[in-house]
Backbone atoms as SQL, in Angstrom:
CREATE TABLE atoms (id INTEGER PRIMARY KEY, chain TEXT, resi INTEGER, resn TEXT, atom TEXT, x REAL, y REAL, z REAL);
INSERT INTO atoms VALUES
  (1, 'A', 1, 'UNK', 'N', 0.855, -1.177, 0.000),
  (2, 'A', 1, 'UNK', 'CA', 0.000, 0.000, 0.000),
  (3, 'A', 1, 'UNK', 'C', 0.902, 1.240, 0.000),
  (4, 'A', 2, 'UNK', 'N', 0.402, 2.071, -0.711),
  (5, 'A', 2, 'UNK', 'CA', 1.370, 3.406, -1.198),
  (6, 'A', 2, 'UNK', 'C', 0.962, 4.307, 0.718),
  (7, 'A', 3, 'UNK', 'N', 1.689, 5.170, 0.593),
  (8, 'A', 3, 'UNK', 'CA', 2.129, 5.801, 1.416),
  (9, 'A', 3, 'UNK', 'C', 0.614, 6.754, 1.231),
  (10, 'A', 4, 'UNK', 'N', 0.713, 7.567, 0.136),
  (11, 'A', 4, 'UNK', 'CA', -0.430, 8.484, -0.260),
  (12, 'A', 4, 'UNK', 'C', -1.887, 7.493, 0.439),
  (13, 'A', 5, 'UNK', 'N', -2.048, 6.480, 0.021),
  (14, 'A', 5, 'UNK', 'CA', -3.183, 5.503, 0.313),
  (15, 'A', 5, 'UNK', 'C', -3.738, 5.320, 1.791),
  (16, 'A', 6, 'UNK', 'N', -2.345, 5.184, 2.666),
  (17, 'A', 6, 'UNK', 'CA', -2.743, 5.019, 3.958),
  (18, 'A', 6, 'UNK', 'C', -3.069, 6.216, 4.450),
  (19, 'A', 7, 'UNK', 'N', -2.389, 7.629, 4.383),
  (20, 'A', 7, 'UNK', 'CA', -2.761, 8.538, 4.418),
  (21, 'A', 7, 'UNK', 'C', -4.764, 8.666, 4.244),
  (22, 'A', 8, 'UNK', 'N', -4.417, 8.656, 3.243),
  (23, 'A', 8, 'UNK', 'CA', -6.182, 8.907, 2.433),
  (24, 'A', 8, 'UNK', 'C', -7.238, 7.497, 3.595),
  (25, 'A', 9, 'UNK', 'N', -6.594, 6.546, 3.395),
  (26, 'A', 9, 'UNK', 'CA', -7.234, 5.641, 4.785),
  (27, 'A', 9, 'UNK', 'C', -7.928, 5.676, 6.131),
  (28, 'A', 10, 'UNK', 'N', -6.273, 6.737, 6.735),
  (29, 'A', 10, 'UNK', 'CA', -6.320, 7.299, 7.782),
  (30, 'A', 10, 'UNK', 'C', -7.375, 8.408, 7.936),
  (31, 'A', 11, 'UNK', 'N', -7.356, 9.218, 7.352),
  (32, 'A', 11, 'UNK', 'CA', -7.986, 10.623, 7.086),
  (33, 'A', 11, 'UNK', 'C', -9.424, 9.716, 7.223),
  (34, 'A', 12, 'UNK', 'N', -10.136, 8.473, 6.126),
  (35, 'A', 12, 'UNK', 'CA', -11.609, 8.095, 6.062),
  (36, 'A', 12, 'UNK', 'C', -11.952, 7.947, 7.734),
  (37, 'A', 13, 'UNK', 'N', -10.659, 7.189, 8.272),
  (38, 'A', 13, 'UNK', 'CA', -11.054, 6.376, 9.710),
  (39, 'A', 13, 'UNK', 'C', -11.537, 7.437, 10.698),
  (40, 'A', 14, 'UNK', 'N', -10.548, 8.468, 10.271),
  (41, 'A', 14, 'UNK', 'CA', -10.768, 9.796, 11.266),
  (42, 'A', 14, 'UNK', 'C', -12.132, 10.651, 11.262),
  (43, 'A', 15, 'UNK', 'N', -12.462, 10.519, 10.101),
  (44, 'A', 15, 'UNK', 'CA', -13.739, 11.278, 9.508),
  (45, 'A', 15, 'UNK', 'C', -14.884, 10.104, 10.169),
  (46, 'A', 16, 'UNK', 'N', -15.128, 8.787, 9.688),
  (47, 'A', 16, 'UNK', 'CA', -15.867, 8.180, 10.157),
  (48, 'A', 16, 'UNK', 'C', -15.904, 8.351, 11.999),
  (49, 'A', 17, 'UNK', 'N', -15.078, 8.213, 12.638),
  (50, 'A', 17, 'UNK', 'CA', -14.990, 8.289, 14.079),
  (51, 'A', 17, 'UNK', 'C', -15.355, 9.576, 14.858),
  (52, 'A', 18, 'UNK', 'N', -15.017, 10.592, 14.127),
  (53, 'A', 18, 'UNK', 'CA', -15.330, 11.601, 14.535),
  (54, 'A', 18, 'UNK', 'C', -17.164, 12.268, 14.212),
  (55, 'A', 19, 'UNK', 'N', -17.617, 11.414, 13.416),
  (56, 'A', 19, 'UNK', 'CA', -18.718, 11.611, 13.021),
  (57, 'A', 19, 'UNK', 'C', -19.846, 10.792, 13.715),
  (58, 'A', 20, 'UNK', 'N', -18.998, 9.669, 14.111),
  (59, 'A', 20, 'UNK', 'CA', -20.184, 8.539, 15.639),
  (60, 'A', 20, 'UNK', 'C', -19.778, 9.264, 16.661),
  (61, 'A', 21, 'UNK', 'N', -18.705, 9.804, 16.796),
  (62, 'A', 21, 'UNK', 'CA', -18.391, 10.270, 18.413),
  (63, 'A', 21, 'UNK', 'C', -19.598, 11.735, 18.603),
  (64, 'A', 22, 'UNK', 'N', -19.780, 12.230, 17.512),
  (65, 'A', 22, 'UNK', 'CA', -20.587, 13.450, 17.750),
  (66, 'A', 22, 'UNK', 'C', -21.908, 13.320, 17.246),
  (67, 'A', 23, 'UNK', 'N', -21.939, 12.360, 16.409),
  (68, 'A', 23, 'UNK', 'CA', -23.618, 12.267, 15.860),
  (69, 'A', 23, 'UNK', 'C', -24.086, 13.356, 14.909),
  (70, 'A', 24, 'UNK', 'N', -22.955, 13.167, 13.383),
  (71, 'A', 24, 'UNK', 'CA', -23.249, 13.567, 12.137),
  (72, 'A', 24, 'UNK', 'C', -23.027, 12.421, 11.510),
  (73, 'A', 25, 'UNK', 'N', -23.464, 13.118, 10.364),
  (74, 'A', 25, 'UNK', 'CA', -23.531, 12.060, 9.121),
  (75, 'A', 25, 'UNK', 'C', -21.673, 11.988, 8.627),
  (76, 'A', 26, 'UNK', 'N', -21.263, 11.260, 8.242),
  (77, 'A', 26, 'UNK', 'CA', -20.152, 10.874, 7.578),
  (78, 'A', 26, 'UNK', 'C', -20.112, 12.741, 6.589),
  (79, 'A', 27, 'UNK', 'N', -20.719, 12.780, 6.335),
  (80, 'A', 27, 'UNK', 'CA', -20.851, 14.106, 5.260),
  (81, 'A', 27, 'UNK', 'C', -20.620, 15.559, 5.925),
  (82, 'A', 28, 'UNK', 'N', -21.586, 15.376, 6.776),
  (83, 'A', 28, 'UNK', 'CA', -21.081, 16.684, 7.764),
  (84, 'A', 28, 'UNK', 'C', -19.964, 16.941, 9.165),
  (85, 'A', 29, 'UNK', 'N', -19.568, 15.186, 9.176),
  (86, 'A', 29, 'UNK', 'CA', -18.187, 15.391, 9.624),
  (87, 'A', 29, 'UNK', 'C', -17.135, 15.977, 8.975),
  (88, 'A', 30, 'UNK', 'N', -17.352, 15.272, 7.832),
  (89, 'A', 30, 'UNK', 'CA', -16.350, 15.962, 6.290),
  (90, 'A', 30, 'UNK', 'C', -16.373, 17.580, 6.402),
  (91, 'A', 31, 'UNK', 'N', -17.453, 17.860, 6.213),
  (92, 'A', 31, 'UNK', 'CA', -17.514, 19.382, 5.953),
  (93, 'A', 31, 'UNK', 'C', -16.803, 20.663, 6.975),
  (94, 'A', 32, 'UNK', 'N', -17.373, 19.923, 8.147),
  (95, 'A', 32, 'UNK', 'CA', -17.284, 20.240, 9.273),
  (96, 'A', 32, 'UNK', 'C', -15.438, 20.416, 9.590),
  (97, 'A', 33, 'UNK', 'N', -14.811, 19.523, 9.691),
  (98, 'A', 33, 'UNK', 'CA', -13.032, 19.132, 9.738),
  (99, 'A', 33, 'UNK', 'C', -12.875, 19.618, 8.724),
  (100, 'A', 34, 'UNK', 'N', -13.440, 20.232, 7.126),
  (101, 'A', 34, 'UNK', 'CA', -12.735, 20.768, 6.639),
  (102, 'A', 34, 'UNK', 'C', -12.730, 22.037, 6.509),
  (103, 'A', 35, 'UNK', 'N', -14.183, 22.715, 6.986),
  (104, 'A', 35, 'UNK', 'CA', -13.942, 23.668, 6.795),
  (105, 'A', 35, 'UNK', 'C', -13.483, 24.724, 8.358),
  (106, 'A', 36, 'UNK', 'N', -12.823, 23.559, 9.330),
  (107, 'A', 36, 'UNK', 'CA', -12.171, 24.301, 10.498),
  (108, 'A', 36, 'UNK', 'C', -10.953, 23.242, 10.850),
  (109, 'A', 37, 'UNK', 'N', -10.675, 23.168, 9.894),
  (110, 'A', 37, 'UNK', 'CA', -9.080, 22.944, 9.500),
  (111, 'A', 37, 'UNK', 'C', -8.737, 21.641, 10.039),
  (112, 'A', 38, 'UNK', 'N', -9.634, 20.566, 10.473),
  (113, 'A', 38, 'UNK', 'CA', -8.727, 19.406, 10.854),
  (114, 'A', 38, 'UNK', 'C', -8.617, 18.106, 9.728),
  (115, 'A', 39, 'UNK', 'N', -9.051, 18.559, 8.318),
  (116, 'A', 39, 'UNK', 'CA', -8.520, 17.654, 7.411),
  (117, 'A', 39, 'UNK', 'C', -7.216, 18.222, 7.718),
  (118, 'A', 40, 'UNK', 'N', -6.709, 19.518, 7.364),
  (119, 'A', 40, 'UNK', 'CA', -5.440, 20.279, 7.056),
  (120, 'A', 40, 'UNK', 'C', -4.742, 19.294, 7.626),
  (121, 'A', 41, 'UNK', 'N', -4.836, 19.662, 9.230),
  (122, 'A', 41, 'UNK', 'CA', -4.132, 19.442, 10.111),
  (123, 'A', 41, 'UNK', 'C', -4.030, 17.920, 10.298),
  (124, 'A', 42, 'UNK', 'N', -4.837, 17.073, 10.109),
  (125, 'A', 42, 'UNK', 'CA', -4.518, 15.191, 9.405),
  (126, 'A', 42, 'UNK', 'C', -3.344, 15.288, 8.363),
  (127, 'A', 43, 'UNK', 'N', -3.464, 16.090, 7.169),
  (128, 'A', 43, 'UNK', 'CA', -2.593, 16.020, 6.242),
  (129, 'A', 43, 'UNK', 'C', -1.560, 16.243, 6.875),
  (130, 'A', 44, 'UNK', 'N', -1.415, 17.593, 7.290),
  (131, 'A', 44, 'UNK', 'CA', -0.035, 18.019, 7.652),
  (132, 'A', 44, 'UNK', 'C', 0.760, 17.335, 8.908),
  (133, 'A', 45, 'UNK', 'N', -0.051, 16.451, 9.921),
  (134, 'A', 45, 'UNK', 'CA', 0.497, 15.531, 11.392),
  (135, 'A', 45, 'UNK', 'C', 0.359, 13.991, 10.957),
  (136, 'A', 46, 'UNK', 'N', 0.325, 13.854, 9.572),
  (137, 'A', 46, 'UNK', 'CA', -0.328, 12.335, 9.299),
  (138, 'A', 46, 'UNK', 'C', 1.147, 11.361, 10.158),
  (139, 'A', 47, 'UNK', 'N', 2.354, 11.861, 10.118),
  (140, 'A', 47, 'UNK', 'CA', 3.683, 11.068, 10.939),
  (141, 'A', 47, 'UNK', 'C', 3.366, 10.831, 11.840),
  (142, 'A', 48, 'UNK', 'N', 2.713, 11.918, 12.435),
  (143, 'A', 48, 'UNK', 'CA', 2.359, 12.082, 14.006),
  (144, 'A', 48, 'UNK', 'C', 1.436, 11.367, 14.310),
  (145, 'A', 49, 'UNK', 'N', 0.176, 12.054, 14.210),
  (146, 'A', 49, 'UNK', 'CA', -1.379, 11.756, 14.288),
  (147, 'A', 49, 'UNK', 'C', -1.147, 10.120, 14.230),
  (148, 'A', 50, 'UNK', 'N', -1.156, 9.412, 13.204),
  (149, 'A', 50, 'UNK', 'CA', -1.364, 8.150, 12.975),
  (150, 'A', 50, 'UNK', 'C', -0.589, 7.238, 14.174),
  (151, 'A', 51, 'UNK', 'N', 0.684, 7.764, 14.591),
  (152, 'A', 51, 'UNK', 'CA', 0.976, 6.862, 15.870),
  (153, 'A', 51, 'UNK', 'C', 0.087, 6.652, 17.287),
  (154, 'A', 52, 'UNK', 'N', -0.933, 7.998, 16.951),
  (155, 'A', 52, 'UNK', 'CA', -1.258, 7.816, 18.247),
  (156, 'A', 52, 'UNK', 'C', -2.836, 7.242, 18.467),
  (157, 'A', 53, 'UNK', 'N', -3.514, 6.802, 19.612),
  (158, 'A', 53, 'UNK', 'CA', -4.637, 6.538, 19.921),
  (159, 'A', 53, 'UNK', 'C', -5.543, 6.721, 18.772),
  (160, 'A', 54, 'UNK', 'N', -6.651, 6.357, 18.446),
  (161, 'A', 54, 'UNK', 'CA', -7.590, 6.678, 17.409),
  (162, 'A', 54, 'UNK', 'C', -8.404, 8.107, 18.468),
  (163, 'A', 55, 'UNK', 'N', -9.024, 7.752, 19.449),
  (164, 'A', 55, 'UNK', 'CA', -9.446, 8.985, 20.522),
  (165, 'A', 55, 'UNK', 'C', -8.305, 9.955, 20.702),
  (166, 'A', 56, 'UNK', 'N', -7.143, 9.869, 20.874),
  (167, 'A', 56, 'UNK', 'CA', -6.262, 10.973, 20.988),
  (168, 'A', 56, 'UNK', 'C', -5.868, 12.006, 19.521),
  (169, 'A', 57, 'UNK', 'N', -6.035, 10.929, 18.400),
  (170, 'A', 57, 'UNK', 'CA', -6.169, 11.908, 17.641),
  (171, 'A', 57, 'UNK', 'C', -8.283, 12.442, 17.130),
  (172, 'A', 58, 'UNK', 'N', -9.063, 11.784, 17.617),
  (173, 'A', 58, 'UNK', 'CA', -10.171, 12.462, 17.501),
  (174, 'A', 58, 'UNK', 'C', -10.261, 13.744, 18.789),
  (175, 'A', 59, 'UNK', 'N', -9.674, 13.903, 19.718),
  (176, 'A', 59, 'UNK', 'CA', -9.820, 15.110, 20.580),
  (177, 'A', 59, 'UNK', 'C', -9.043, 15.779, 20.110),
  (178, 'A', 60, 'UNK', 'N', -7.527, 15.467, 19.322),
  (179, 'A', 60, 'UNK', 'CA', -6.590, 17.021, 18.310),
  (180, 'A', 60, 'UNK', 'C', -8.138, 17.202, 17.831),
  (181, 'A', 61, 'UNK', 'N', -8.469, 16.549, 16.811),
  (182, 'A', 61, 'UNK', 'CA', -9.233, 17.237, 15.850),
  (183, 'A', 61, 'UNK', 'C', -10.036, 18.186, 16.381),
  (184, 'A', 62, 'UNK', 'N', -10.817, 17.937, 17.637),
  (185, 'A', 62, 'UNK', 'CA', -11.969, 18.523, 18.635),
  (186, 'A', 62, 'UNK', 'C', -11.412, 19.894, 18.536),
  (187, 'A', 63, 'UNK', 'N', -10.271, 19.639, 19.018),
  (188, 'A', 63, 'UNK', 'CA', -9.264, 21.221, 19.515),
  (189, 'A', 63, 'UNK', 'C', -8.931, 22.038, 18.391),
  (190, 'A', 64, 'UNK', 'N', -8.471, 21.423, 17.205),
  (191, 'A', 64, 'UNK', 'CA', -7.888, 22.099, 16.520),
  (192, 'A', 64, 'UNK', 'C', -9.194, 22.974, 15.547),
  (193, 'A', 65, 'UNK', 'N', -10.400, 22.138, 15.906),
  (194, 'A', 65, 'UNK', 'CA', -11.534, 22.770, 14.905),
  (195, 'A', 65, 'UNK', 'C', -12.063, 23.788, 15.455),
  (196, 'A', 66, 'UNK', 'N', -11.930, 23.778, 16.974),
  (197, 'A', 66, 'UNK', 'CA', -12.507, 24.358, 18.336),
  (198, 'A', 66, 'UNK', 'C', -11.567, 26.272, 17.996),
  (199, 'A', 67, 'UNK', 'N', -10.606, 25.488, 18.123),
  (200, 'A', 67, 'UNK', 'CA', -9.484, 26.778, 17.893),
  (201, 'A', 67, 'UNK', 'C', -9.441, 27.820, 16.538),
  (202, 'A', 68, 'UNK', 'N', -10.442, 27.013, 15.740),
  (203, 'A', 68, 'UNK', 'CA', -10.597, 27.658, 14.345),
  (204, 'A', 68, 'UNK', 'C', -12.110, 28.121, 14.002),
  (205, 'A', 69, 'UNK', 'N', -12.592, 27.714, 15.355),
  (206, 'A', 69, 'UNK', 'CA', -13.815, 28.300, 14.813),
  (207, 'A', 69, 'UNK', 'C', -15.364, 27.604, 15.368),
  (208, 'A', 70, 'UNK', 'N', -15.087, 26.562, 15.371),
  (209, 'A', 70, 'UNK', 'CA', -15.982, 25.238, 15.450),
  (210, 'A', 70, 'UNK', 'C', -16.537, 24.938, 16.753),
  (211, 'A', 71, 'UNK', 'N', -17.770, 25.027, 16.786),
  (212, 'A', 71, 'UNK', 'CA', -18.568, 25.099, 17.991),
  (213, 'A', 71, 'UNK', 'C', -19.081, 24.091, 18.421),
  (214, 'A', 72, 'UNK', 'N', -18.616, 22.543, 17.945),
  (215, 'A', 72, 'UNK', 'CA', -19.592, 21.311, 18.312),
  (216, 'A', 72, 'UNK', 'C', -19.314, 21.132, 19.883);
């Protein structure tokens, strides 16, 4: 599996999880992380992010969307 792939993997798992943990649709999790920056911030920590907890990186996301704007 290409590098790009797991990436793009990672990013679905994150989107799906973050979307049962709060109770949206897969769609408006999407929208939601992207438009208060925690796709970005998946792309840009994917070294990081991916070592850690699946919950430790769904509360970055909490924070980092929180910090940009995002009121869930």
């Amino acid at each position: 599996m290409t590098a790009l792939r797991k990436e793009i993997n990672y990013a679905i798992a994150c989107v799906s999880e973050f979307a049962e943990r709060h109770k949206l649709s897969k769609q408006e999790a999407f929208n939601y992380l992207y438009k208060y920056k925690g796709i970005e911030f998946l792309k840009e920590n994917y070294e990081i992010e991916h070592t850690l907890s699946l919950d430790d990186a769904l509360d970055d996301l909490f924070i980092i969307c929180r910090n940009n704007g995002g009121t869930l």
